[in-house]
N, C-alpha and C positions, 0 to 999 in steps of 0.2 A: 504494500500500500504506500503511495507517494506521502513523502511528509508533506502536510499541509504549509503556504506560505504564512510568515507572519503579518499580525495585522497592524496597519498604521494606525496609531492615535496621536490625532493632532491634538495639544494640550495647550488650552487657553489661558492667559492669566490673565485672569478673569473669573468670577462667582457666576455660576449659572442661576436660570431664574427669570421671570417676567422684568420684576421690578429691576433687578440686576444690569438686564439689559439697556432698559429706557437709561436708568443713571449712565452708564457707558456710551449709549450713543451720545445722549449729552455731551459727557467729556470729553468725547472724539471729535464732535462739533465744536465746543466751547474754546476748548484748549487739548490740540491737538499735540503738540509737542510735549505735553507731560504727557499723556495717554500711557502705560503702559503692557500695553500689548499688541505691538507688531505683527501679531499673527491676523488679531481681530482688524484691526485698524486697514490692513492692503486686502481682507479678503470677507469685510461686509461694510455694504454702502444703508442706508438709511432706511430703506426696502427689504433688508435680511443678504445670503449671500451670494456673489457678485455668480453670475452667472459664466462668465469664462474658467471661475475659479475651478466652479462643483462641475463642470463641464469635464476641466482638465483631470482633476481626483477620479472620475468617473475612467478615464481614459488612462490609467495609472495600470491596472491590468489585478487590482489587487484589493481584498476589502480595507476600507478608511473608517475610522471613527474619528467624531469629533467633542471630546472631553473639555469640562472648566474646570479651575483648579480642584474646586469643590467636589467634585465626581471624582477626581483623581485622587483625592483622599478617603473618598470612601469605597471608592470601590478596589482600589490597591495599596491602601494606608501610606500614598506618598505626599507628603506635606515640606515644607520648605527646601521644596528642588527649586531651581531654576525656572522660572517659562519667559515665554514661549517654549515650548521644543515640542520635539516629535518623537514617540517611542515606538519601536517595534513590540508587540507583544506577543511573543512565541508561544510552538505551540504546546510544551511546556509549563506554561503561566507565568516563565518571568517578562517583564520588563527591560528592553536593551533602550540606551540612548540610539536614536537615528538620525534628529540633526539636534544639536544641543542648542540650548538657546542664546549663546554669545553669537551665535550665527545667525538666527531669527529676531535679535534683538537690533541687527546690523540691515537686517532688511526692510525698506523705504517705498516700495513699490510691488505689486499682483506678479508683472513680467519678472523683475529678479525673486520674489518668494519660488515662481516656477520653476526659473532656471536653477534655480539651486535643487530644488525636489527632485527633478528631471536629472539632474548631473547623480543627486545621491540616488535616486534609484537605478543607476547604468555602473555606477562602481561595484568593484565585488567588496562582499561584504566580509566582516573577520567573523571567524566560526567564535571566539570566544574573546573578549575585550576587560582582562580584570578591571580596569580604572571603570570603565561605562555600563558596567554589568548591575544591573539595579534587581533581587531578587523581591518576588510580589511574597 
């Protein structure tokens, strides 16, 4: 039986939630330069998310989740990591870093968030990473 790929979860930082949201788009509106989260900020516009975005996720070849902090601590007890970032999550049940968030925190624009997804999904990946290896 093929192992199964692992799955992408994009990690928002950011608290999920109705009210959650309205407050952030606010702050995305208001004052975009504190904002803290890069992820949210190049990949939802005012109407929920960008359509070339989920477009492109969809054409990734591979199942995507999309986690807020919040979730991320409850549902894999990970609490003050870094975000943005992106984790694989094997098949397994751990946790690997996939793009870490100094990297997503450096990204300014939809087009470079992709090209960077697009580049880390065409590298080969390391079977085991002690520094990045986050056990759920």
């Amino acid at each position: 039986m093929p192992a199964e790929r692992p799955v992408l979860l994009f990690v928002y930082n950011a608290d999920g939630g109705p009210l959650n949201g309205l407050k952030d788009l606010w702050h995305k509106t208001v004052s975009p330069q504190t904002y803290a989260c890069s992820l949210c900020a190049v990949t939802y516009g005012p109407l929920g998310m960008r359509r070339e975005w989920r477009d492109f996720v969809r054409g990734l070849g591979r199942e995507v989740r999309f986690l807020h902090r919040d979730e991320l601590a409850a549902e894999f007890g990970l609490r003050d990591v870094p975000l943005p970032a992106v984790y694989e999550l094997r098949p397994d049940d751990t946790l690997q870093e996939w793009l870490p968030a100094s990297e997503l925190r450096a990204v300014t624009t939809l087009k470079d968030l992709m090209r960077r997804v697009a580049e880390r999904a065409q590298a080969p990946q390391p079977i085991f990473s002690p520094t990045s290896n986050v056990a759920r």
